[in-house]
C-alpha positions in Angstrom: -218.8 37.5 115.0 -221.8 35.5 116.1 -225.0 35.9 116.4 -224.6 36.7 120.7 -221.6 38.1 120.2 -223.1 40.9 118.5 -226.1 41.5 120.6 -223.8 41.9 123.2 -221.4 44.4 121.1 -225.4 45.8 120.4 -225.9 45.7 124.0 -222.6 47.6 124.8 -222.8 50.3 122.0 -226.6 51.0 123.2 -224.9 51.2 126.9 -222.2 54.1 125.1 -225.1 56.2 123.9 -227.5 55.5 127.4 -224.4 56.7 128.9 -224.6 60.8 127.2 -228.0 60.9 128.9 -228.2 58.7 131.7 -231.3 60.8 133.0 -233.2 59.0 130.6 -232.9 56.3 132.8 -235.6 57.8 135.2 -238.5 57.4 132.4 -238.7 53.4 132.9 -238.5 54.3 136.7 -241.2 56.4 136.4 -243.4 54.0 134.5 -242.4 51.5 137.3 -243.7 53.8 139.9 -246.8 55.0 138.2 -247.7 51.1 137.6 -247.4 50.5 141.0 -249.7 53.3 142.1 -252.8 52.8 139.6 -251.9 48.8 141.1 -251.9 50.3 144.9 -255.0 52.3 143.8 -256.5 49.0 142.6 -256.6 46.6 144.9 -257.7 49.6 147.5 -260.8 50.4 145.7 -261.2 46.1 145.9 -260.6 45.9 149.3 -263.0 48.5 149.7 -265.8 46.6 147.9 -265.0 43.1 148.3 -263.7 42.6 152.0 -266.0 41.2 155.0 -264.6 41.9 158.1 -266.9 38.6 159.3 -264.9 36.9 156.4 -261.5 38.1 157.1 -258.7 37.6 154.2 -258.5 34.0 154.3 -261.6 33.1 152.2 -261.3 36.6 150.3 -263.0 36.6 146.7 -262.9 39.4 144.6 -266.3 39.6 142.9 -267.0 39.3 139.1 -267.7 43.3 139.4 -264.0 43.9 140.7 -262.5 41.5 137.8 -263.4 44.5 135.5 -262.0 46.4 137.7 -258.5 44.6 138.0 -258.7 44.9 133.8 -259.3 48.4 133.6 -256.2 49.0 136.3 -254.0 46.5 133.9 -254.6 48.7 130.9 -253.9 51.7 132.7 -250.7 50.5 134.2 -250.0 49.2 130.4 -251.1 52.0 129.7 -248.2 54.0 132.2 -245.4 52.0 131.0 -245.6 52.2 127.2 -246.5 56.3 127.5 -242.9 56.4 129.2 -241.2 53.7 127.5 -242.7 55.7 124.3 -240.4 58.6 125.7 -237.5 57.1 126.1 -237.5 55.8 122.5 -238.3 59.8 121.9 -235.5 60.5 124.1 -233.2 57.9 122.1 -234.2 59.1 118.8 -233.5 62.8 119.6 -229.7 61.9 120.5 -229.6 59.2 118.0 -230.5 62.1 115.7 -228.3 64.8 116.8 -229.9 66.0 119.3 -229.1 67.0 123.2 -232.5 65.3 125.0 -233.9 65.8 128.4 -236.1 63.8 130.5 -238.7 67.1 130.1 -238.1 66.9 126.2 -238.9 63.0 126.2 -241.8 63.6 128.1 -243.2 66.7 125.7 -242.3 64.2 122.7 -244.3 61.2 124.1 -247.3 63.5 125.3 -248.3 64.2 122.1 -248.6 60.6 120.7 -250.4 60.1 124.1 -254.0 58.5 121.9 -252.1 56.7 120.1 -250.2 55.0 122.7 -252.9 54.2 124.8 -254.6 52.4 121.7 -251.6 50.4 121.4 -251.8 49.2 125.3 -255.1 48.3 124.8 -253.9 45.7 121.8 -251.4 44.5 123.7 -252.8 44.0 126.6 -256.2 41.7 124.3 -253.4 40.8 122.6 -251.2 39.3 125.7 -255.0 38.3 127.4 -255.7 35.9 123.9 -251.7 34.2 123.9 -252.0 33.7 127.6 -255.3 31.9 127.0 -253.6 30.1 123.9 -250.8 28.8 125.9 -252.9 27.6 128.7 -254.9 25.1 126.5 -252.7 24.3 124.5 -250.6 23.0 127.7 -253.3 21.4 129.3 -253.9 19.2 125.9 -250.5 18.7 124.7 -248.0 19.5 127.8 -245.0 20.4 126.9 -245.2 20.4 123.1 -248.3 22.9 123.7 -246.9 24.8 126.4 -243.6 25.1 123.2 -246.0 26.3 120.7 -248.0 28.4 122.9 -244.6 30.0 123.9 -243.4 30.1 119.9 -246.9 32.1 119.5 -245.6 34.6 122.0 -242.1 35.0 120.8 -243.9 35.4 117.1 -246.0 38.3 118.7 -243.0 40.0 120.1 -241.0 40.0 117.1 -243.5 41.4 114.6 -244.3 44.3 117.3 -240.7 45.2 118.1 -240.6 48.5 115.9 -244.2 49.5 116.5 -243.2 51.8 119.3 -240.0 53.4 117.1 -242.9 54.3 114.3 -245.5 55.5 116.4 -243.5 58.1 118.0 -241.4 59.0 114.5 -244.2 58.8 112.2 -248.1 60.6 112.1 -249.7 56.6 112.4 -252.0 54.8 114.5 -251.4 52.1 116.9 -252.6 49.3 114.2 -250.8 51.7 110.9 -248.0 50.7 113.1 -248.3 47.2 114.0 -248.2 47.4 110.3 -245.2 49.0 109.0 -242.9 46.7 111.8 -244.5 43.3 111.0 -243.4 44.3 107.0 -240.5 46.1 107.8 -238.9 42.5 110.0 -241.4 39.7 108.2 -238.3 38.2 105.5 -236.1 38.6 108.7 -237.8 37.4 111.9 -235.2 35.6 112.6 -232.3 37.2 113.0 -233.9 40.0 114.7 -235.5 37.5 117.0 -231.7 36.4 117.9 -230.8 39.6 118.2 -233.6 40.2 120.9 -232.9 36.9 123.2 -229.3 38.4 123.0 -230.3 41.6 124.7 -232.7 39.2 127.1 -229.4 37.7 127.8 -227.9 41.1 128.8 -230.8 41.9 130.8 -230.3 38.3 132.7 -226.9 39.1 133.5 -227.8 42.9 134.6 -230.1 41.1 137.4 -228.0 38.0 137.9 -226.3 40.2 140.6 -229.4 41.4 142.5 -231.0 37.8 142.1 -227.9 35.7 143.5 -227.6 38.6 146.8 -231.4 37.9 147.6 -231.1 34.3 147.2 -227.6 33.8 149.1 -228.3 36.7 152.3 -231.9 35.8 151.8 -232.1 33.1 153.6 -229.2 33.7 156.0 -228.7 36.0 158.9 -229.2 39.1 157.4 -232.5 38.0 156.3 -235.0 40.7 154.8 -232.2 43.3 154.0 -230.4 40.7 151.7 -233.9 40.7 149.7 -234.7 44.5 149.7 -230.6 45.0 148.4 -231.0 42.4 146.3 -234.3 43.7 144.6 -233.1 46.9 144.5 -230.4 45.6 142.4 -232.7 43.4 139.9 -234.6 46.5 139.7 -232.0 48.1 138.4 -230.9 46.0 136.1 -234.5 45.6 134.9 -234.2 49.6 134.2 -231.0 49.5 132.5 -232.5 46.4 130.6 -235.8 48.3 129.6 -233.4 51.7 128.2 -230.5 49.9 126.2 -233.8 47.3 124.5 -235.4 51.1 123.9 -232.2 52.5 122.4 -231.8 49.2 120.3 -235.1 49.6 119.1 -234.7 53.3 118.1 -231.4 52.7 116.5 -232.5 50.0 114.3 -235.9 52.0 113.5 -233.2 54.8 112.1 -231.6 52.3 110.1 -234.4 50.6 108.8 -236.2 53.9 106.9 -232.8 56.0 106.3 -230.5 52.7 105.2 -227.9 55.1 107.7 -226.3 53.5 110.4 -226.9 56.3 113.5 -223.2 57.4 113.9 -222.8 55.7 117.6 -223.8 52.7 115.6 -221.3 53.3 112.8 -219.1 50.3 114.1 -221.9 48.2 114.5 -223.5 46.3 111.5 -226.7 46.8 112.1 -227.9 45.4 108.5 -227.2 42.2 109.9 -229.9 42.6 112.2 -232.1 42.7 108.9 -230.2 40.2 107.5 -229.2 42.6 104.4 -225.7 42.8 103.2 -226.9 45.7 100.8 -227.3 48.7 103.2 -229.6 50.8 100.2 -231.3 48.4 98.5 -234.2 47.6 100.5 -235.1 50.5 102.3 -236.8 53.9 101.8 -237.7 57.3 103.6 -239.8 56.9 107.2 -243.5 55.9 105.5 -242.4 54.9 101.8 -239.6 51.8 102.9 -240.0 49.3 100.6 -240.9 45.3 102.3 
């Protein structure tokens, strides 16, 4: 089977186990929601200080005062999404592990990792500020080699993060304890898990496809505006279903990765070729003693 063949058999068996709890699917909702109100709260409290009447909104700045502002409401909208993304994986892990989860028990689970995922939207957020930077310059020197290497820094970023969420909510570790334990747990094998991500990326694209191609085809015809709004609804959607089966993935692979166990809806699936280990045992230990 190759390599998108079996992010898409991935794809499909974390679809199977979404499916026993598709309640779950409200959690990346709700983080969508609560970003948008810190983001509606935002630009208020902007308009508030910023706006001249005498001005209007043509030549409207928003002054070096409310840039900290805008930061402060991007952590805290970071800040919103990884607290409930952070539940899901809890919810994931619970059924992944036996157990019978609920949107209230996800919520409970998340809650108390609450500092430590808060930390972690904070790095990520620097984190994302410092690439962005990165890729800029380096595409306004080099073009499109820089814009390339600026965008290899980014993928780099996302691969040796991809289990930190997994391990903060399994394991009694900081946000940087964590950033630890995934960069060692995928550094030898960056690069099959990296395929195995732009195959779920590819699932996602074909979730939204739908939604995209109805806003872009009624869009601009006679049914106008509610071709968008369906349309959107529908890549919002598939953005949600996207977000739950990448959680899943994530936890299921976490599982693996400190129990050398397969979770039983993954039994079919080889998940040590994600690792690139033919030998389930022989690299991997108890949740905070694998070996690297």
């Amino acid at each position: 089977m190759g390599y998108f063949a079996r992010s898409w058999e991935l794809g499909k068996t974390s679809w199977r186990v979404l499916r026993k709890d598709k309640e779950l699917l409200w959690l990346p909702v709700l983080g969508g929601l609560a970003a948008l109100i810190i983001a509606g709260v935002v630009f208020g409290l902007i308009v508030l200080i910023d706006y001249d009447p005498a001005i209007g909104w043509i030549d409207f700045e928003v002054s070096g005062g409310s840039r900290w502002l805008v930061f402060l409401g991007v952590v805290a909208s970071t800040i919103a999404v990884y607290f409930f993304q952070g539940a899901l994986v809890h919810g994931a892990r619970e059924r992944l592990t036996g157990g019978d989860p609920t949107v209230a028990s996800a919520i409970r689970g998340a809650s108390g990792r609450f500092g430590t995922i808060a930390v972690w939207a904070i790095i990520a957020v620097v984190v994302g500020i410092i690439i962005n930077s990165i890729q800029a310059a380096a595409r306004d020197r080099a073009g499109f080699a820089g814009a390339l290497l600026g965008g290899l820094l980014d993928l780099a970023w996302r691969v040796m993060t991809f289990l930190v969420m997994p391990i903060i909510i399994a394991e009694r570790v900081g946000a940087f304890g964590a950033l630890g334990r995934s960069k060692n747990l995928l550094r030898r094998t960056w690069g099959e898990n990296l395929i195995a991500q732009a195959g779920l990326s590819i699932v996602g694209f074909v979730l939204m496809a739908p939604g995209l191609l109805i806003a872009i085809l009624l869009g601009t015809g006679p049914l106008g505006i509610f071709g968008v709004i369906v349309g959107g609804l529908l890549m919002i959607l598939g953005a949600v279903v996207a977000s739950a089966l990448s959680a899943v993935y994530q936890t299921a692979l976490y599982e693996y990765a400190t129990t050398g166990e397969s979770p039983a809806e993954f039994a079919e699936v080889d998940l040590g070729r994600s690792f690139g280990h033919r030998d389930r045992r022989s690299n991997w230990g108890q949740p905070g003693r694998y070996r690297t």
